[in-house]
N, C-alpha and C positions, 0 to 999 in steps of 0.2 A: 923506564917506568920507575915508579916511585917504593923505598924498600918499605919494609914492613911497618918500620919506625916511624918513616915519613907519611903509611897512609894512618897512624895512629893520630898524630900531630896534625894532619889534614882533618881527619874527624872530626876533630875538637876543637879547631879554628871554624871550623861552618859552625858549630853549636853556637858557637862564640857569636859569630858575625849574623848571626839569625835572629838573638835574643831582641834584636830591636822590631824584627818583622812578627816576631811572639807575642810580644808587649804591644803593640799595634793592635794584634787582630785576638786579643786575649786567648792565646794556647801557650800550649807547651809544644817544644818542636827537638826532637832529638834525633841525633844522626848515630847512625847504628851500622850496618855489617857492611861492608864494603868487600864488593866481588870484582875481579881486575885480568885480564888478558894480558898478552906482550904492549899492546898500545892505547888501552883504553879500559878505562873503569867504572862502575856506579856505586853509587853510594846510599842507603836505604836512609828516606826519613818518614818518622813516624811522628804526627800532626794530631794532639790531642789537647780537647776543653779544658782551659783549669778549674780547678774547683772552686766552687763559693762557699765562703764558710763553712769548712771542711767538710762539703757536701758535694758529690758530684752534681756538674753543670745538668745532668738532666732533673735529677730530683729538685733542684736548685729553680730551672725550667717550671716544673712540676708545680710547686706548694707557692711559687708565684701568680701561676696560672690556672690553678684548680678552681678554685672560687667561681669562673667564669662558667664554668661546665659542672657544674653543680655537685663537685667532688669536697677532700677535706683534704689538709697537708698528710695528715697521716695516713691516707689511702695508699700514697705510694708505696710501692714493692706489697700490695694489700693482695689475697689471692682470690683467684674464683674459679670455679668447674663452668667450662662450655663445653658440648659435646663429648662430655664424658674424659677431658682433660684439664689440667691444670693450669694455670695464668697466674701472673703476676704485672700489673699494672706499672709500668715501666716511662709511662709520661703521655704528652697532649700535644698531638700533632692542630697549633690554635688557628691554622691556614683553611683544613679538614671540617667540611660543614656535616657532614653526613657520619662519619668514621672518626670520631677526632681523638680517640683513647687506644693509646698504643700498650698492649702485653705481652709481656714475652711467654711463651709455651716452654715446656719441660722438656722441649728438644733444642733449645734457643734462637729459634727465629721468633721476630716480633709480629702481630699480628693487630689489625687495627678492629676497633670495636664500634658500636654507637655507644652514644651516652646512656640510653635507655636498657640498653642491651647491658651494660656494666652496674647500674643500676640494682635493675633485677638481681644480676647474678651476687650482687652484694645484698641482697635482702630491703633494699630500700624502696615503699612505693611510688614516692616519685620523688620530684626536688626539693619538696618542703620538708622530708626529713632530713636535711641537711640542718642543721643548727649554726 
Protein backbone atom coordinates (compact mmCIF):
# COMPACT_ATOMS: atom_id res chain seq x y z
CA UNK A 1 0.00 0.00 0.00
CA UNK A 2 0.88 3.32 -0.61
CA UNK A 3 2.67 5.53 2.58
CA UNK A 4 1.34 8.57 3.71
CA UNK A 5 3.24 10.79 1.38
CA UNK A 6 2.41 8.82 -1.56
CA UNK A 7 -1.41 8.99 -0.82
CA UNK A 8 -0.96 12.89 -0.39
CA UNK A 9 0.88 13.12 -3.98
CA UNK A 10 -2.06 10.69 -5.28
CA UNK A 11 -4.69 13.27 -3.97
CA UNK A 12 -3.41 16.02 -5.82
CA UNK A 13 -2.62 14.33 -9.20
CA UNK A 14 -6.56 13.30 -9.36
CA UNK A 15 -7.22 17.08 -8.66
CA UNK A 16 -4.96 17.58 -11.29
CA UNK A 17 -6.14 15.01 -13.85
CA UNK A 18 -9.88 15.97 -13.14
CA UNK A 19 -9.61 19.85 -13.88
CA UNK A 20 -10.41 18.98 -17.51
CA UNK A 21 -13.65 16.92 -16.52
CA UNK A 22 -14.49 20.29 -14.19
CA UNK A 23 -14.01 22.63 -16.97
CA UNK A 24 -16.14 20.40 -19.23
CA UNK A 25 -19.07 20.10 -16.96
CA UNK A 26 -18.62 23.60 -15.26
CA UNK A 27 -17.79 22.67 -11.43
CA UNK A 28 -15.23 22.51 -9.21
CA UNK A 29 -14.13 18.87 -8.12
CA UNK A 30 -11.84 18.33 -5.17
CA UNK A 31 -10.44 15.36 -3.80
CA UNK A 32 -10.38 15.20 -0.07
CA UNK A 33 -9.83 12.53 2.75
CA UNK A 34 -8.61 9.29 1.68
CA UNK A 35 -9.54 6.23 4.06
CA UNK A 36 -7.19 2.96 3.19
CA UNK A 37 -7.04 -0.66 4.61
CA UNK A 38 -3.75 -3.26 4.02
CA UNK A 39 -5.02 -3.54 0.11
CA UNK A 40 -7.26 -1.08 -0.78
CA UNK A 41 -8.38 2.49 -0.45
CA UNK A 42 -11.12 5.42 -1.27
CA UNK A 43 -10.74 8.54 -2.00
CA UNK A 44 -13.61 11.25 -1.13
CA UNK A 45 -14.60 13.74 -4.02
CA UNK A 46 -16.57 16.58 -3.57
CA UNK A 47 -18.35 17.88 -7.00
CA UNK A 48 -19.56 21.55 -6.60
CA UNK A 49 -21.36 24.44 -9.20
CA UNK A 50 -18.95 27.19 -9.76
CA UNK A 51 -19.94 30.52 -9.31
CA UNK A 52 -21.16 33.21 -11.72
CA UNK A 53 -20.08 36.39 -11.24
CA UNK A 54 -19.30 35.95 -7.89
CA UNK A 55 -22.55 34.68 -7.26
CA UNK A 56 -23.55 31.22 -6.47
CA UNK A 57 -24.70 29.10 -9.31
CA UNK A 58 -28.25 28.88 -7.67
CA UNK A 59 -28.93 32.59 -7.27
CA UNK A 60 -27.03 32.87 -10.57
CA UNK A 61 -30.00 30.18 -11.64
CA UNK A 62 -32.37 32.38 -9.77
CA UNK A 63 -32.22 36.22 -11.07
CA UNK A 64 -31.79 34.54 -14.71
CA UNK A 65 -35.03 32.80 -14.33
CA UNK A 66 -37.20 34.75 -12.08
CA UNK A 67 -38.80 36.93 -14.53
CA UNK A 68 -40.48 33.86 -15.94
CA UNK A 69 -42.42 33.23 -12.64
CA UNK A 70 -43.22 36.52 -11.80
CA UNK A 71 -40.59 36.97 -9.18
CA UNK A 72 -37.59 40.01 -9.08
CA UNK A 73 -33.63 39.25 -8.93
CA UNK A 74 -33.67 40.69 -5.47
CA UNK A 75 -36.25 38.23 -4.21
CA UNK A 76 -33.63 35.80 -3.74
CA UNK A 77 -32.67 34.74 -0.15
CA UNK A 78 -36.13 37.17 0.35
CA UNK A 79 -38.07 35.77 3.62
CA UNK A 80 -41.65 34.84 4.38
CA UNK A 81 -43.74 33.04 7.22
CA UNK A 82 -45.89 29.90 6.02
CA UNK A 83 -47.42 28.12 8.74
CA UNK A 84 -46.05 29.92 11.39
CA UNK A 85 -42.37 29.41 10.08
CA UNK A 86 -39.63 31.12 8.35
CA UNK A 87 -38.54 30.66 4.53
CA UNK A 88 -36.06 31.95 2.58
CA UNK A 89 -36.48 31.70 -1.27
CA UNK A 90 -33.53 29.67 -2.24
CA UNK A 91 -34.32 29.44 -6.27
CA UNK A 92 -36.82 27.89 -9.17
CA UNK A 93 -37.20 24.54 -9.77
CA UNK A 94 -38.27 25.96 -14.09
CA UNK A 95 -39.14 21.85 -14.80
CA UNK A 96 -42.01 22.23 -11.76
CA UNK A 97 -45.47 23.35 -13.23
CA UNK A 98 -47.29 23.38 -10.01
CA UNK A 99 -44.44 23.84 -7.15
CA UNK A 100 -41.72 25.64 -8.87
CA UNK A 101 -40.15 28.04 -5.93
CA UNK A 102 -37.82 26.36 -3.78
CA UNK A 103 -37.25 27.87 0.21
CA UNK A 104 -35.35 26.87 2.57
CA UNK A 105 -36.83 26.54 6.28
CA UNK A 106 -34.97 27.56 9.62
CA UNK A 107 -34.17 24.01 9.93
CA UNK A 108 -32.55 23.77 6.47
CA UNK A 109 -34.39 21.55 4.38
CA UNK A 110 -35.67 23.05 1.27
CA UNK A 111 -39.16 23.01 0.71
CA UNK A 112 -41.06 23.62 -2.72
CA UNK A 113 -43.82 26.39 -2.89
CA UNK A 114 -46.44 27.72 -5.68
CA UNK A 115 -45.99 30.90 -7.34
CA UNK A 116 -49.20 32.20 -5.93
CA UNK A 117 -48.50 30.70 -2.65
CA UNK A 118 -45.07 32.90 -2.49
CA UNK A 119 -46.82 35.72 -3.87
CA UNK A 120 -49.14 36.19 -1.12
CA UNK A 121 -46.67 35.41 1.42
CA UNK A 122 -44.67 38.34 -0.02
CA UNK A 123 -47.53 40.78 0.14
CA UNK A 124 -47.99 40.90 -3.63
CA UNK A 125 -51.67 40.71 -5.13
CA UNK A 126 -50.74 39.03 -8.11
CA UNK A 127 -48.17 39.25 -11.13
CA UNK A 128 -48.80 42.83 -12.13
CA UNK A 129 -47.21 44.02 -9.05
CA UNK A 130 -44.22 42.98 -10.32
CA UNK A 131 -42.63 46.15 -12.12
Amino acid sequence: MLTKKEFESFRIETEQAMKTIAEKYGVNIHAGKINYDSNSFTLDLKVSKKKVNGKSFEQAEFEKNCIYFGLKPEDYNKSFMSNGRKFNICGIKTSARKMPILAKCEDGKTYKFSLENVQLRLGRKDFNDIE
